[in-house]
C-alpha positions as CSV (number, residue, x, y, z in Angstrom):
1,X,-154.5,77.7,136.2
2,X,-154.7,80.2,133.2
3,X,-153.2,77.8,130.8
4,X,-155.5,74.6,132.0
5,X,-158.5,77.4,131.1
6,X,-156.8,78.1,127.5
7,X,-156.0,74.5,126.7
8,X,-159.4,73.9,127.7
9,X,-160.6,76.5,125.2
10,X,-158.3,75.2,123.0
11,X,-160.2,71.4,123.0
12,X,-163.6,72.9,123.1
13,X,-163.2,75.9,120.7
14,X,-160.2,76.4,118.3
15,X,-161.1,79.6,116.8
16,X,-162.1,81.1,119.9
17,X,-159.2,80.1,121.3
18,X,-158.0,82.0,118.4
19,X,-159.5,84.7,119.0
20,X,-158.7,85.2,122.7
21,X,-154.8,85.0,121.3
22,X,-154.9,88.2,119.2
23,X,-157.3,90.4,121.1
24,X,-155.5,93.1,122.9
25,X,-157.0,94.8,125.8
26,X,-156.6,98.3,124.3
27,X,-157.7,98.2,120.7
28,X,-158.1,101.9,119.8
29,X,-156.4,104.2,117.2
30,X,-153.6,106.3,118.5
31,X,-155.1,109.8,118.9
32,X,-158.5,108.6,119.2
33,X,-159.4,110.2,122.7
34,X,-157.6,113.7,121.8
35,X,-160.0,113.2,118.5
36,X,-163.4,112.3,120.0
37,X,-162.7,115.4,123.0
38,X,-162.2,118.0,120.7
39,X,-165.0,116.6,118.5
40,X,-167.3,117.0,122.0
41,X,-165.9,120.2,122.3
42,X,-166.6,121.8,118.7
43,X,-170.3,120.2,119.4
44,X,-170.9,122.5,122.5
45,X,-172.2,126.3,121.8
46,X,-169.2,128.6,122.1
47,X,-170.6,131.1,125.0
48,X,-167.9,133.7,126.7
49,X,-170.2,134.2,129.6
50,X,-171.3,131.3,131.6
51,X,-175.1,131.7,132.8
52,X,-174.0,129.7,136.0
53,X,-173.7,131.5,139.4
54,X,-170.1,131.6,140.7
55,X,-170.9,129.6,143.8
56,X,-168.3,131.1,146.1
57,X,-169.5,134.6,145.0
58,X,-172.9,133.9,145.8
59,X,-172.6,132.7,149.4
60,X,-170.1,135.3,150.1
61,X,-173.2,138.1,148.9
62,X,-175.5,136.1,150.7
63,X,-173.6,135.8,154.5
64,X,-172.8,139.3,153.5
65,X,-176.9,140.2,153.2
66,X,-177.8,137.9,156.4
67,X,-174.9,139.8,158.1
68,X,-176.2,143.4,157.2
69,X,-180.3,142.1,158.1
70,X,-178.8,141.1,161.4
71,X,-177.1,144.5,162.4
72,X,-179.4,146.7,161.4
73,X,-182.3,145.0,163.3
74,X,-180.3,144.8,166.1
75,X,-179.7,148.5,165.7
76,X,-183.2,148.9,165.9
77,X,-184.1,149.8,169.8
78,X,-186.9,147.8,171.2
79,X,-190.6,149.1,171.4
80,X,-190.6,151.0,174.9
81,X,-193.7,149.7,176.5
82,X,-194.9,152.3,179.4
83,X,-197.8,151.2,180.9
84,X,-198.3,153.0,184.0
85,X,-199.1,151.3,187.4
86,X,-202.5,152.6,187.5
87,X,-203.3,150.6,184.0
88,X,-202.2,147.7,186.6
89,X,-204.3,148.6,189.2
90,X,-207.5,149.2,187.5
91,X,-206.9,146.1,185.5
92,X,-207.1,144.2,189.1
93,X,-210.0,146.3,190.4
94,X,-212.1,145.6,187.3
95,X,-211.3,141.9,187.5
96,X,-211.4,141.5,191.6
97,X,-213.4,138.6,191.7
98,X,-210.4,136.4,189.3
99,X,-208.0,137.5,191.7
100,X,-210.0,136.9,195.3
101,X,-208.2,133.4,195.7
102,X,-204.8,135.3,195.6
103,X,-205.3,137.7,197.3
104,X,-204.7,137.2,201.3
105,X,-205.2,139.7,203.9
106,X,-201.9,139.1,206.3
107,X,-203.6,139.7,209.7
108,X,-205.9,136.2,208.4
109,X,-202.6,134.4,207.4
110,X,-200.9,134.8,211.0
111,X,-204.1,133.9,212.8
112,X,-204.4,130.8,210.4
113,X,-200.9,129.8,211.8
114,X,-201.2,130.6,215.4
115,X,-204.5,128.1,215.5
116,X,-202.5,125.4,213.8
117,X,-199.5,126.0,216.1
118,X,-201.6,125.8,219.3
119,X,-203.1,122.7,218.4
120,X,-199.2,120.8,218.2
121,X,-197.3,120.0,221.3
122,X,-194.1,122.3,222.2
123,X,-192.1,119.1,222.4
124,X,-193.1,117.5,218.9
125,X,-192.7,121.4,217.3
126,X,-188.9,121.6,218.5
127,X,-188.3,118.2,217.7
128,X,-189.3,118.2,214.3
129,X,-187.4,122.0,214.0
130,X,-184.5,120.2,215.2
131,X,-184.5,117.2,212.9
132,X,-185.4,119.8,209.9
133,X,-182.4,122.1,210.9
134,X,-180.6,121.9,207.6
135,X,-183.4,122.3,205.6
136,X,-185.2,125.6,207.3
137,X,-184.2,128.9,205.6
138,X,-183.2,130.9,208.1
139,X,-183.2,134.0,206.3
140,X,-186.8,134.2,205.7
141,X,-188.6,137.1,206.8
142,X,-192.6,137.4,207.1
């Protein structure tokens, strides 16, 4: 198929064709890389030291830095908060009326209970205690 496309060539162009014949792919002097690199080379400022961080230098100093930052605040003890249980208690006394809803006088909670227990049958109580077996904690403790 190469040859129809040069014969081709050869009909429609002659001196292209020509052309095509003595053109070689690599048409550069011998030397001529060695020549142009060390001409790029003479071109760049001659500097001993390089103004460029050494990369792996610089992480090492900065895990290093993290590493130190890291120790010594967890060197550091924490802040000993004492705040005495009387700071509590006259917190709650000042505020009383925010906390009313909380706090329940026992002797009110077990007479709650007792009404609401009197008003269900014996038999519907133990049959829904025994259909609720498995999910009753029976560690509780009031």
């Amino acid at each position: 198929m190469n040859i129809k496309v040069l014969q081709e060539l050869q009909e429609l162009s002659p001196e292209l064709a020509d052309l095509k014949k003595h053109h070689s792919p690599v048409d550069m002097p011998i030397g001529y890389q060695k020549e142009l690199f060390e001409k790029i080379k003479s071109d760049l400022p001659q500097n001993p030291k390089s103004k460029r961080f050494n990369l792996p230098i610089l992480g090492a100093v900065a895990a290093a830095c993290i590493v130190m930052i890291a120790y010594v605040s967890l060197l550091k003890p924490a802040p000993q908060v004492d705040v005495q249980k009387e700071v509590y208690e006259s917190y709650v006394l000042e505020n009383l009326e925010e906390y009313e809803d909380i706090l329940v006088d026992d002797q009110e909670v077990e007479s709650w209970l007792t009404r609401q227990l009197d008003d269900i049958p014996e038999s519907e109580l133990i049959s829904y205690l025994e259909n609720n077996l498995d999910q009753l904690d029976l560690n509780f403790q009031y």
